[in-house]
C-alpha positions as CSV (number, residue, x, y, z in Angstrom):
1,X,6.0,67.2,186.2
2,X,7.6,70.0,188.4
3,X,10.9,70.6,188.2
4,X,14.0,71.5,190.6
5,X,16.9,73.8,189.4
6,X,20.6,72.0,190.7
7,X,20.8,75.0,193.2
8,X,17.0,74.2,194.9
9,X,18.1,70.2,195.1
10,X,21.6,71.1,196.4
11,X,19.7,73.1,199.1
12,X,17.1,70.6,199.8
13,X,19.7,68.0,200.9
14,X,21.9,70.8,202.4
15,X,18.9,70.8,205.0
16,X,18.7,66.9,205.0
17,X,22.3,67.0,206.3
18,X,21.6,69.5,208.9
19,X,19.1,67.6,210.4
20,X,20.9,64.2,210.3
21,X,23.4,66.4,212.6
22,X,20.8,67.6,214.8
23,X,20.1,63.5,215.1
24,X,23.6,62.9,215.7
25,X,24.0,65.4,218.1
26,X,21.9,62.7,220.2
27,X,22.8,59.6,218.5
28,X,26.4,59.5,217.5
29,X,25.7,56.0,215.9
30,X,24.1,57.7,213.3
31,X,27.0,59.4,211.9
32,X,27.5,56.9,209.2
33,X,24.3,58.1,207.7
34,X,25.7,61.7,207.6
35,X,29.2,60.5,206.1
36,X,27.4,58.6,203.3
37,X,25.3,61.7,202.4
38,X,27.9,63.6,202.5
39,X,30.2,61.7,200.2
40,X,27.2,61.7,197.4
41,X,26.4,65.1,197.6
42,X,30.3,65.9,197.5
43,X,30.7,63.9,194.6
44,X,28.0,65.1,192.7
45,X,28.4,68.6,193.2
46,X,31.5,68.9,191.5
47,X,30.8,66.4,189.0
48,X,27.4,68.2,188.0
49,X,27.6,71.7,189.3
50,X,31.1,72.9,190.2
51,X,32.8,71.0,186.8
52,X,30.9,73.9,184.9
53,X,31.7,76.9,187.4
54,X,35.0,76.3,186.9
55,X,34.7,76.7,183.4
56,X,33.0,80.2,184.0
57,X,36.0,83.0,184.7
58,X,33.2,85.3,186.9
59,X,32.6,82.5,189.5
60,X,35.7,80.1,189.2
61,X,37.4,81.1,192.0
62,X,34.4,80.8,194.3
63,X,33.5,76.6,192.5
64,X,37.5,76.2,193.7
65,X,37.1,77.6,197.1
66,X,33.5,75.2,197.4
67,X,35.9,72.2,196.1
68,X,38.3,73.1,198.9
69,X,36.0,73.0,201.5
70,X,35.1,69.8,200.6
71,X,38.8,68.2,201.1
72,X,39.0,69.6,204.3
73,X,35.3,68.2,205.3
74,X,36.0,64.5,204.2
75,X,39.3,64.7,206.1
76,X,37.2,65.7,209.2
77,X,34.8,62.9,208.1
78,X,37.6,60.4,208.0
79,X,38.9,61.3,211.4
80,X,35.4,61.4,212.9
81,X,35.0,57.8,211.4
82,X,38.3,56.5,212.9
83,X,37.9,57.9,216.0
84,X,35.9,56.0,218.9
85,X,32.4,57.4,219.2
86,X,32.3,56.4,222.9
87,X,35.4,58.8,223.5
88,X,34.8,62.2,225.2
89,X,36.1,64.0,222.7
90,X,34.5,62.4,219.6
91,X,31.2,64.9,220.1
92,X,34.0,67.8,220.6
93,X,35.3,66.9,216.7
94,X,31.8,66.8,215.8
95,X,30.7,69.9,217.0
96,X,34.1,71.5,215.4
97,X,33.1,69.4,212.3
98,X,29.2,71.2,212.3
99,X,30.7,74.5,212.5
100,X,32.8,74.3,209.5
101,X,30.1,72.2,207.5
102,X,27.6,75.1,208.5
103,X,30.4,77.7,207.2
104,X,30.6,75.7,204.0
105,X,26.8,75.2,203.6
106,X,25.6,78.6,204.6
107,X,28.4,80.2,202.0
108,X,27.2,77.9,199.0
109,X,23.8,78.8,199.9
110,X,24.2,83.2,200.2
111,X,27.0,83.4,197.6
112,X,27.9,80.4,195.4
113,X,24.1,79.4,194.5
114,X,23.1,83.0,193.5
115,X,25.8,83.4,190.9
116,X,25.4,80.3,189.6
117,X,22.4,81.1,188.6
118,X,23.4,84.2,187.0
119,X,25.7,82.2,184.9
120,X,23.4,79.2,183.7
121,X,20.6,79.1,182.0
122,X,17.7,77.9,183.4
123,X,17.1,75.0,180.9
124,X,20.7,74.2,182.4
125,X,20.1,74.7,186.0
126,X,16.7,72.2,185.7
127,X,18.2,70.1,183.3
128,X,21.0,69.6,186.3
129,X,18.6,69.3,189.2
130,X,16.7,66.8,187.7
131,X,20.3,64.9,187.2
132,X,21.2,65.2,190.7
133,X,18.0,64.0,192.1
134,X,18.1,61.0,190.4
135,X,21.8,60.2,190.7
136,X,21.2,61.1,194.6
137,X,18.3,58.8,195.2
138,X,20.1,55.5,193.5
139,X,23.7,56.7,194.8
140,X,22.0,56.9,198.1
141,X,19.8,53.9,198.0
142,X,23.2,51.7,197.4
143,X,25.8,53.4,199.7
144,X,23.1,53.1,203.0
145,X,22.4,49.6,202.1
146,X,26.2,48.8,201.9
147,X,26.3,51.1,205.3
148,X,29.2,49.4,207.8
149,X,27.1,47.4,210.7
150,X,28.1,48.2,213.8
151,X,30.8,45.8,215.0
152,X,28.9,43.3,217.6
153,X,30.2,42.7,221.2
154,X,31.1,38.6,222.0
């Protein structure tokens, strides 16, 4: 069985998420699916990864800046969510949205995944990816199949 270190999975949906914006970017309907990968992976990076950065003095400040980022990005979720899709401006927040998420993406991956990996083990860093993958897929599988429908015109 071939195994994934946290830092490779985290990546793998990193690109999963850009290309459900790249969809969006042409379907705003299918911004729900982004919001509830986004929620999962937020959730289980700090539960799995950044929970023991934090504990580690050489990268906590970066795991803090990484947990940051993620309040700001489900605030922007949340408005995106609110807001009407059909609005001019909702694909304005979006594309404000991507650029911050590709900031916050783009830094995990060049500086926050490197050290990481400098600080666990690998045992730890499989041991972890193997965690998140399966958490992912069931957290996943429930949260689209709970996914709001949209509201039906009488």
């Amino acid at each position: 069985m071939k195994t994934t270190t946290i830092t490779k999975a985290l990546v793998q949906h990193h690109q999963e998420m850009r290309d459900l914006v790249a969809e969006i970017k042409k379907d705003s309907s299918k911004f729900i699916y982004l919001k509830k990968h986004l929620d999962v992976h937020h959730e289980l990076e700090e539960d799995l990864l950044l929970s023991k950065l934090n504990a580690k003095k050489k990268i906590k400040d970066e795991s803090l800046e990484s947990q940051e980022e993620h309040v700001v990005l489900n605030l922007l979720l949340l408005d995106l969510a609110d807001f009407p899709k059909d609005h001019e401006r909702w694909m304005v927040k979006f594309k404000v949205f991507e650029e911050i998420l590709d900031h916050h993406l783009t830094e995990e991956e060049e500086d926050l995944f490197p050290e990481a990996e400098d600080v666990l083990t690998k045992k730890q860093q499989e041991d972890l990816g193997a965690e998140f993958i399966e958490l992912k897929e069931h957290r996943l599988s429930v949260a689209l199949k709970t996914k709001p429908e949209v509201a039906k015109k009488q």
